[in-house]
C-alpha positions as CSV (number, residue, x, y, z in Angstrom):
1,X,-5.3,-26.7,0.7
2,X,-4.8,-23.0,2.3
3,X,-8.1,-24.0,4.3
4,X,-6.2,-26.8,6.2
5,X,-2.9,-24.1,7.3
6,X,-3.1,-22.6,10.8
7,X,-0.7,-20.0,12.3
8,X,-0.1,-19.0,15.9
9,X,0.0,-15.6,16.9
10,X,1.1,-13.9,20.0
11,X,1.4,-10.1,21.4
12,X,3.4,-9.2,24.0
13,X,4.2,-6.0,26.0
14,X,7.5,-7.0,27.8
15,X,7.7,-4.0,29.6
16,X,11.4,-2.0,28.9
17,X,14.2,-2.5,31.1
18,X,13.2,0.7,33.0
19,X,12.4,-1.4,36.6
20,X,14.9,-2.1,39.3
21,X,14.6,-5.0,42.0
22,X,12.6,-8.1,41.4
23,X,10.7,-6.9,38.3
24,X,14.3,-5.7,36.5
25,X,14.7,-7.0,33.3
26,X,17.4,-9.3,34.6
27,X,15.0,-10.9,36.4
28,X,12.4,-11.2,34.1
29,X,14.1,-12.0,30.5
30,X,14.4,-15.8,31.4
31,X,10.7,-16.1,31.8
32,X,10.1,-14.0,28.5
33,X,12.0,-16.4,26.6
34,X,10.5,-19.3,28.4
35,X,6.7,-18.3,27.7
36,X,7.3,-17.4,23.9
37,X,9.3,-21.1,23.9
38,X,6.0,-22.5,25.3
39,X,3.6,-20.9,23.2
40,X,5.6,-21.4,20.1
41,X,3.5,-19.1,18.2
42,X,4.4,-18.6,14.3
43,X,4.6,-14.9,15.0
44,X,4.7,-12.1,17.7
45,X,4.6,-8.6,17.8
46,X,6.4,-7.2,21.4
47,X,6.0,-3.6,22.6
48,X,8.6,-1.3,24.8
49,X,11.3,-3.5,23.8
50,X,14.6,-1.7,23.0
51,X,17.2,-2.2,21.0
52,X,19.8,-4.1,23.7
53,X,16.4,-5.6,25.2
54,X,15.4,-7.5,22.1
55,X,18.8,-8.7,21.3
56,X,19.1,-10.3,24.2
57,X,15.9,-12.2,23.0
58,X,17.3,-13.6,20.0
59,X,20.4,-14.7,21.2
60,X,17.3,-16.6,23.7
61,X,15.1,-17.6,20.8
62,X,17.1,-17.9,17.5
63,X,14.7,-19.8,16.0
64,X,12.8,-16.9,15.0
65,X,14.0,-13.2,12.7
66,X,12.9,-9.9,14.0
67,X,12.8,-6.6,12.4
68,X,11.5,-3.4,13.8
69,X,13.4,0.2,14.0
70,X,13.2,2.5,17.8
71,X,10.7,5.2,17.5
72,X,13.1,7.8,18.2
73,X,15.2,7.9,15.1
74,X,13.6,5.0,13.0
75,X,16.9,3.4,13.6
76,X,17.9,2.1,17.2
77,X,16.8,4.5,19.2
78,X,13.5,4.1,21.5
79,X,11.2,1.4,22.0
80,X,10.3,-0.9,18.9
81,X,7.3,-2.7,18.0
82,X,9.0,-5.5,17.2
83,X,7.6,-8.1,14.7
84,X,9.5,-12.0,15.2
85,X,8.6,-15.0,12.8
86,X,9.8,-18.2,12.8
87,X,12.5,-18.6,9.9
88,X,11.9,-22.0,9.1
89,X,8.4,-20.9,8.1
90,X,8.1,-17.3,6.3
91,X,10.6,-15.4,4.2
92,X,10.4,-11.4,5.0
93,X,9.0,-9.9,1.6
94,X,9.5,-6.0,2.9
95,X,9.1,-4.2,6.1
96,X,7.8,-1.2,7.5
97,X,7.2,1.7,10.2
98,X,5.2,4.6,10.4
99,X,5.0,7.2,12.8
100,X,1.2,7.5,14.3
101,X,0.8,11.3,13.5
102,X,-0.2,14.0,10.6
103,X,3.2,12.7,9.3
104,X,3.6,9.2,9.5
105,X,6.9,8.7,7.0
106,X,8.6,11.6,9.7
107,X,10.5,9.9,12.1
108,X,10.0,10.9,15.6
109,X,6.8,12.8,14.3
110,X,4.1,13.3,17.0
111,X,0.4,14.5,16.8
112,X,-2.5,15.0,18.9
113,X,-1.3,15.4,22.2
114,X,0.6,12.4,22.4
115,X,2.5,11.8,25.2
116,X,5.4,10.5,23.2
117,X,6.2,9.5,20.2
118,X,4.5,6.3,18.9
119,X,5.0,3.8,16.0
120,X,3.8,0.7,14.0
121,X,5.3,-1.7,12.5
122,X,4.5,-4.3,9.5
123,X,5.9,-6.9,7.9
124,X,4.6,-8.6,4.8
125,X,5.5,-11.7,5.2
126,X,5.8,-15.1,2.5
127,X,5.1,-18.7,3.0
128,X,4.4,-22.0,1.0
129,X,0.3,-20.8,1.2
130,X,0.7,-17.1,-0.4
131,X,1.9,-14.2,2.1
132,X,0.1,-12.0,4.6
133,X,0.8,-8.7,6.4
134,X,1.2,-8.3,9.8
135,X,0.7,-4.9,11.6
136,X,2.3,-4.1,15.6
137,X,1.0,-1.2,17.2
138,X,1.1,0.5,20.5
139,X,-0.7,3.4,20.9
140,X,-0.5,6.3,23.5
141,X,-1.4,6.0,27.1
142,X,-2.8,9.1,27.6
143,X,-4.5,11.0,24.8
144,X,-7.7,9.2,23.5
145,X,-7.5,11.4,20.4
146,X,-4.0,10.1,19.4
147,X,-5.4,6.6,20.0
148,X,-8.6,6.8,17.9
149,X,-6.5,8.6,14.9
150,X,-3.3,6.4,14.9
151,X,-6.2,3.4,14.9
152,X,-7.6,5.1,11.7
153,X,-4.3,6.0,10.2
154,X,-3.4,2.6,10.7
155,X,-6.5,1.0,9.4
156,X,-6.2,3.1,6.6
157,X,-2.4,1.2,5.6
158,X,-4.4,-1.7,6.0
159,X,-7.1,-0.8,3.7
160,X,-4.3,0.4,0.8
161,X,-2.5,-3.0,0.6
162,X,-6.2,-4.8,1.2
163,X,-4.4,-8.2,1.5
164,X,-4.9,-10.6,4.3
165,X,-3.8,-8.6,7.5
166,X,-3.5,-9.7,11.0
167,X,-3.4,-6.6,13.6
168,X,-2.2,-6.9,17.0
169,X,-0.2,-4.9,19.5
170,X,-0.9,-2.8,22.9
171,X,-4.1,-0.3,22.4
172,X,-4.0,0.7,25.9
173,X,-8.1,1.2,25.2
174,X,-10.7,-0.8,26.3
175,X,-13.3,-2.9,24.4
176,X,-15.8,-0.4,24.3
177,X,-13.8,2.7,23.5
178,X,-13.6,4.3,20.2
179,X,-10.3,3.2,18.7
180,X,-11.6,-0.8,19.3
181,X,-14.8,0.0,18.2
182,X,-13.9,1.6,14.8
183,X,-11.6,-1.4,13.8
184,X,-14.6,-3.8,14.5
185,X,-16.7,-1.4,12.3
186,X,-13.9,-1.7,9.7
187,X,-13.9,-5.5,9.7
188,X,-12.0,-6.4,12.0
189,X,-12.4,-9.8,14.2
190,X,-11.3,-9.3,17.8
191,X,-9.8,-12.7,18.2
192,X,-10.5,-13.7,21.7
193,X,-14.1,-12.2,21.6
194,X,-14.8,-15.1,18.7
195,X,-13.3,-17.8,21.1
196,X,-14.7,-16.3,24.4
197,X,-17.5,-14.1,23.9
198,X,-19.0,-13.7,27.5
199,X,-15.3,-13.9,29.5
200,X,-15.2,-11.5,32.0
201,X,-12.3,-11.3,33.7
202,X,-9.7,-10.6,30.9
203,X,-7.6,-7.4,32.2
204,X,-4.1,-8.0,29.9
205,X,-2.5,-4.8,31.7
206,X,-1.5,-6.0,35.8
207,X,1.7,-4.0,37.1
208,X,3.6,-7.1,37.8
209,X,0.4,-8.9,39.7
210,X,0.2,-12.0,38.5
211,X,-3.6,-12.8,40.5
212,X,-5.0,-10.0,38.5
213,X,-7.8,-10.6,36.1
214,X,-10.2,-8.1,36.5
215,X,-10.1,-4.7,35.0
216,X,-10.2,-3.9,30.6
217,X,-8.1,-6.0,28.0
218,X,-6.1,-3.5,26.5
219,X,-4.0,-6.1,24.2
220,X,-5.2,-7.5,21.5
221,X,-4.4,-9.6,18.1
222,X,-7.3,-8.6,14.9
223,X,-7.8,-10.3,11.9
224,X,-9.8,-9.8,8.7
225,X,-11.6,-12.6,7.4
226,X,-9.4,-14.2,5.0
227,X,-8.5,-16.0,9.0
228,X,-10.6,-18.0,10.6
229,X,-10.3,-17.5,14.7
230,X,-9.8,-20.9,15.8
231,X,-8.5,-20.8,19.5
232,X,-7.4,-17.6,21.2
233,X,-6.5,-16.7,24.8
234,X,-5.1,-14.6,27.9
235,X,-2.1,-16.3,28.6
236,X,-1.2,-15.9,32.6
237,X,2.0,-18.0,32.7
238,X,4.1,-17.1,35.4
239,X,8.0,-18.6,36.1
240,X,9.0,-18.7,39.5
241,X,5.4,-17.2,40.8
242,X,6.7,-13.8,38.9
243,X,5.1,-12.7,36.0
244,X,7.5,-12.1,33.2
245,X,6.1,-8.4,32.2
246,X,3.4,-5.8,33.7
247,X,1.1,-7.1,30.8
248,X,-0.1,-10.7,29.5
249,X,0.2,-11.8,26.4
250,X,-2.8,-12.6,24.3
251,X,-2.7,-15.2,21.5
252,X,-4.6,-16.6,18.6
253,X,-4.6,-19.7,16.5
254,X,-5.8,-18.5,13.2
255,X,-6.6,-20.9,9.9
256,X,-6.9,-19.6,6.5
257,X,-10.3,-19.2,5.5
258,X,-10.8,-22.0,2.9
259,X,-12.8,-19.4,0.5
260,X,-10.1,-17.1,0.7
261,X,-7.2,-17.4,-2.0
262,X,-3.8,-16.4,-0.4
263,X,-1.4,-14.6,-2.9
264,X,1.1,-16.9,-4.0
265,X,4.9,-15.7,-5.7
266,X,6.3,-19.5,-5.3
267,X,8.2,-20.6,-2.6
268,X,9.4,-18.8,0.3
């Protein structure tokens, strides 16, 4: 029964390799691989990764297929939004990227006083229960504009394909700004506001200070309601008392809503 089938998510800004000294990438891919080992989720999304960065992770963590393209050239230049799922469970049906602008099939397109050039990915992915999409965003860290319409042009992919969707990625916008706001009036179920509805400290964006809670959660994994949010947190692993990246992760445990009937095209 689809009811009974229960994923693991997990988002992840690992911060690119752009740091020297003890918060270089050297010194932090070991923990990376170690804390997506640990949580074992089903699927991540990652953010800022690039190209040599991320294949460095699946020569760590080859239990799990990527795809994503850099946002420079929709090839391998620039950071991805990199989608990973564990290839003993899905099989990739198709894959995608769009540019969050007025011209979202452009590559290296940019809109709306954007500070540079941003990107989502999705991947529509297959297993035994039916298939799913998944959607990894991260959206610009300085214009609210381009955040609230690369939100809407994104929830507007969602809303073409209307099958079961699970949205995660770095917002950089807090709970109560517009872009957050506008998916939950879309339909969208913040995960860790199901599980923890009165948490308060729950900052997700630290600079490498792994004792810092307080402050906005700017990361976050969405569904729609063909999931039902069954455990979801802030995870503040640290290896070595170093944090692996400048943000936490944030994960979710997500059945499949027993009224809901998953797409099925046979076995994966």
């Amino acid at each position: 029964m689809a009811g009974q089938v229960t994923l693991k998510f997990l988002t992840f800004n690992i911060r690119g390799p752009w740091d020297r000294g003890p918060n270089s990438w050297e010194n932090r891919r070991a923990g990376v691989a170690a804390l997506i080992r640990q949580e074992n989720p089903h699927v991540f999304g990652t953010q800022e990764g690039v190209q040599w960065q991320l294949d460095e992770m699946a020569a760590a963590l080859p239990e799990w297929d990527r795809i994503g393209v850099g946002r420079d050239d929709g090839h391998l230049l620039g950071e991805q939004c990199a989608i990973w799922f564990r290839r003993d469970t899905f099989r990739l049906v198709e894959s995608q990227t769009f540019w969050l602008s007025e011209s979202p099939d452009v590559s290296a397109s940019m809109s709306w006083q954007t500070a540079c050039t941003r990107i989502c990915t999705s991947a529509h992915l297959q297993g035994a229960f039916g298939w799913f999409r998944v959607y990894n965003c991260h959206t610009d860290h300085m214009s609210a504009e381009a955040r609230l319409k690369g939100v809407a042009l994104i929830l507007e992919r969602m809303k073409m394909y209307r099958e079961p969707s699970v949205l995660m990625g770095d917002f950089n916008a807090g709970e109560t700004s517009k872009p957050i706001q506008l998916a939950a009036a879309r339909g969208l179920k913040d995960t860790f506001r199901s599980i923890n509805p009165t948490a308060q400290d729950v900052a997700t964006y630290t600079d490498f200070n792994p004792l810092k809670t307080s402050g906005e959660k700017i990361d976050y994994i969405f569904c729609d309601d063909s999931f039902r949010v069954e455990d979801a947190q802030i995870v503040r692993t640290t290896f070595n008392q170093r944090q692996p990246s400048d943000h936490f992760p944030v994960s979710a445990t997500l059945g499949l809503a027993s009224s809901i009937r998953f797409p099925s095209i046979g076995k994966p």
